[in-house]
N, C-alpha and C positions, 0 to 999 in steps of 0.2 A: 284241254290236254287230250292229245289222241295218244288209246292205247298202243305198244308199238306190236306189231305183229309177229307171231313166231316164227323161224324159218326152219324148215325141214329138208334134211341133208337129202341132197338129189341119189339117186337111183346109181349105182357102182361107186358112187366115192365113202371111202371112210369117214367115220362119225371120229370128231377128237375124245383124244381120252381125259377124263377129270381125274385126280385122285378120289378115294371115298373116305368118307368118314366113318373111324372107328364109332360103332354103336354106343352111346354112353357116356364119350368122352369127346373132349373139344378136341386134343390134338389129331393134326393130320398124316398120313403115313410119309414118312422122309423115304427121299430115295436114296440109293446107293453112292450115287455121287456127292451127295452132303453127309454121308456119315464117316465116309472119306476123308472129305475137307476137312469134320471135326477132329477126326483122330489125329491125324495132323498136324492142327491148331493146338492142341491136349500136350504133344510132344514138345512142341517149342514153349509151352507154358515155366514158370519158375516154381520153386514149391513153396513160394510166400503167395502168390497166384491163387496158385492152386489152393490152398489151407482156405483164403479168402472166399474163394468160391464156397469149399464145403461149409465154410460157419454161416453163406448167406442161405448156403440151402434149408441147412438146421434150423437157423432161424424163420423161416418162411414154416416147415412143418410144423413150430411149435403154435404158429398164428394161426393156422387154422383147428377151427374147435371143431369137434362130432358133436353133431345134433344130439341128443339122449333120445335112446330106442323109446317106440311107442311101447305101452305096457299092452300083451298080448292079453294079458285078464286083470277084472276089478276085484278086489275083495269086497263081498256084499256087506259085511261088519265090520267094521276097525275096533281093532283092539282097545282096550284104555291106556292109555300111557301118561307120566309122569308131564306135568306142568313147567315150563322152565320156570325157576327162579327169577326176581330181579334181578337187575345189574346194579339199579339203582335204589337206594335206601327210600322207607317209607317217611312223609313229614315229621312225625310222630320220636322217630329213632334217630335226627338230625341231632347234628352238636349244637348247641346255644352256646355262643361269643357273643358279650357284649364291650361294646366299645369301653377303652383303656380309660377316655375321660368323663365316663358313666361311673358314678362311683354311690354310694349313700349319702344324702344329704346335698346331693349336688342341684343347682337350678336350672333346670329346663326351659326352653322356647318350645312350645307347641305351635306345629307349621301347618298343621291342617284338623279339620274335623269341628266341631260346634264349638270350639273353647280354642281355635286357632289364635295366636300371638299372645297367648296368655304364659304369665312364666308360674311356673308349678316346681314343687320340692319332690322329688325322686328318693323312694324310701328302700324298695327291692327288686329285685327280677325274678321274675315269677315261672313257671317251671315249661312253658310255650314259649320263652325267652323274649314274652311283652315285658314292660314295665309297669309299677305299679306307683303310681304319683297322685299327690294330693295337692290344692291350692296353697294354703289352708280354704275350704270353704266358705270362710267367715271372711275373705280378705277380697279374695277372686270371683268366689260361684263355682269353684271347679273341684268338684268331689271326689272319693278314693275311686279311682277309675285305671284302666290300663294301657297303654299308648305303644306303638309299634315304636321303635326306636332307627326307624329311617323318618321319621317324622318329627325327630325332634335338636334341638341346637344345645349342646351341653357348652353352658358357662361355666367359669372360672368362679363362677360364686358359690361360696362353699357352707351348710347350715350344721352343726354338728349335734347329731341325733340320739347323743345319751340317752338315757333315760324315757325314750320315745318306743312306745309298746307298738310294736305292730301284730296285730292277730293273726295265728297262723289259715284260721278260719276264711280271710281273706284268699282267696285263690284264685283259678281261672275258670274254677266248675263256680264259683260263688258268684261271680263277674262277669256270667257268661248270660247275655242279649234275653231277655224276655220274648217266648214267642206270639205276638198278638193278632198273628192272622186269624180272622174267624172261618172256619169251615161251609164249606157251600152245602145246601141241602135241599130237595128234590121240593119240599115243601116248605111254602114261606112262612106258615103258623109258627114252623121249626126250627127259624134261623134265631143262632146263637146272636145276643148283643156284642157292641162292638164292643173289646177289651180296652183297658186304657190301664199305661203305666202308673206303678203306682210302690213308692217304694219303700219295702220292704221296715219293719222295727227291728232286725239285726243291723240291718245296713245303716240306719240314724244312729243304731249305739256302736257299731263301731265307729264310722265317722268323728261321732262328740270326742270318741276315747283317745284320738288317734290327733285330731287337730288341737286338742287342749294341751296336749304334751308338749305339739310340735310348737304352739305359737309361745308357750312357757320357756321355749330352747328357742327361738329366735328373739322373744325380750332381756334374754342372759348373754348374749351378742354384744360386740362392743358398740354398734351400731345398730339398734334396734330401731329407731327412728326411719334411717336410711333404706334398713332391708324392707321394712314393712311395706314402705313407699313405692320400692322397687318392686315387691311383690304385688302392689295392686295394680300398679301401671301396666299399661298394653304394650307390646315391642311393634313397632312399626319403622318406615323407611321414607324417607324423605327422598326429594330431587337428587342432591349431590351426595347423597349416604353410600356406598360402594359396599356387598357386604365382603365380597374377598378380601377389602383391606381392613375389617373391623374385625377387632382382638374381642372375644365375649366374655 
């Protein structure tokens, strides 16, 4: 590409005149003869025209935002000031709803965790809105333990809990996970043994006190043979089993 070369106006001729641009601003200086023409134009306008115009203009001014001024000074301290609030509630202060067909005495399908497809007796709901369910242990292996109740399939089978003591003692501080991590230490003469679960002699005598009742209330059942059976048996799914269309 050749650059193209300037030309410089010869020696008595006029040089053409440009308009100039206003400093600052994009528009150009209009001449006399177009502001003419506009006023003119303006005249034969209608005043639905006209209105049309002004709301496009309005709206055009509202589009454009102003930058926010640079701060001329920093304040070297900030003050203290107040924390907002949540908006949103702490887990703690949540409402517990448990499902309509969650009831006392009702049977459970457990769908996950070490004792999944086991069915379990549902005794109360407990104040972190887990549930509190027991096998019997003597039937299943599945002890008074607490189960989130998105993890579980409430039947239609129903165990009725007279006379079945449950300890207030049983709670979520009483039920809550042993910590067995051992602590790391700079010297190894010093490391703590490893901890191993190991449970508790409240926990055995509530448990006895608790399943002796309950399996006393399921042999006073019209069908105590039946339920027993069912309680020990596993829930499982075969090839053609559908669960959407099975009634529990």
């Amino acid at each position: 590409m050749v650059a193209a070369k300037e030309t410089k106006p010869a020696e008595g001729s006029k040089a053409k005149y440009t308009p100039k641009k206003f400093i600052g601003n994009e528009r150009r200086t209009i001449s006399g003869k177009k502001i003419l023409e506009r006023a003119r134009s303006q005249h034969s306008l209608t005043k639905e025209q006209k209105l049309k115009i002004k709301k496009r203009a309005v709206s055009r001014r509202s589009m454009v935002v102003k930058k926010p001024r640079f701060p001329r000074a920093y304040m070297t301290q900030q003050a203290k000031r107040k924390l907002q609030l949540r908006k949103k509630q702490c887990y703690k202060d949540h409402k517990r709803t448990i499902r309509a067909s969650i009831t006392p005495g009702t049977v459970l399908i457990l769908l996950a965790g070490r004792h999944k497809g086991k069915r379990v007796v549902f005794l109360r709901a407990l104040a972190s809105g887990m549930l509190l369910v027991t096998g019997p242990f003597k039937y299943n292996g599945v002890p008074l333990r607490r189960v989130n109740q998105r993890y579980v399939i409430a039947t239609q089978t129903h165990i009725k809990l007279a006379g079945v003591p449950i300890p207030k003692q049983v709670n979520d501080v009483f039920l809550k996970r042993q910590d067995l991590k051992t602590k790391k230490s700079v010297d190894k003469i010093f490391t703590e043994e490893e901890k191993k679960y190991t449970v508790s002699d409240d926990r055995k005598k509530f448990q006895k006190k608790v399943d002796t009742a309950l399996i006393a209330a399921i042999k006073r059942s019209k069908k105590a043979g039946v339920m027993t059976a069912y309680l020990k048996s596993m829930f499982s799914l075969s090839k053609k089993d559908y669960p959407h269309e099975m009634v529990f």
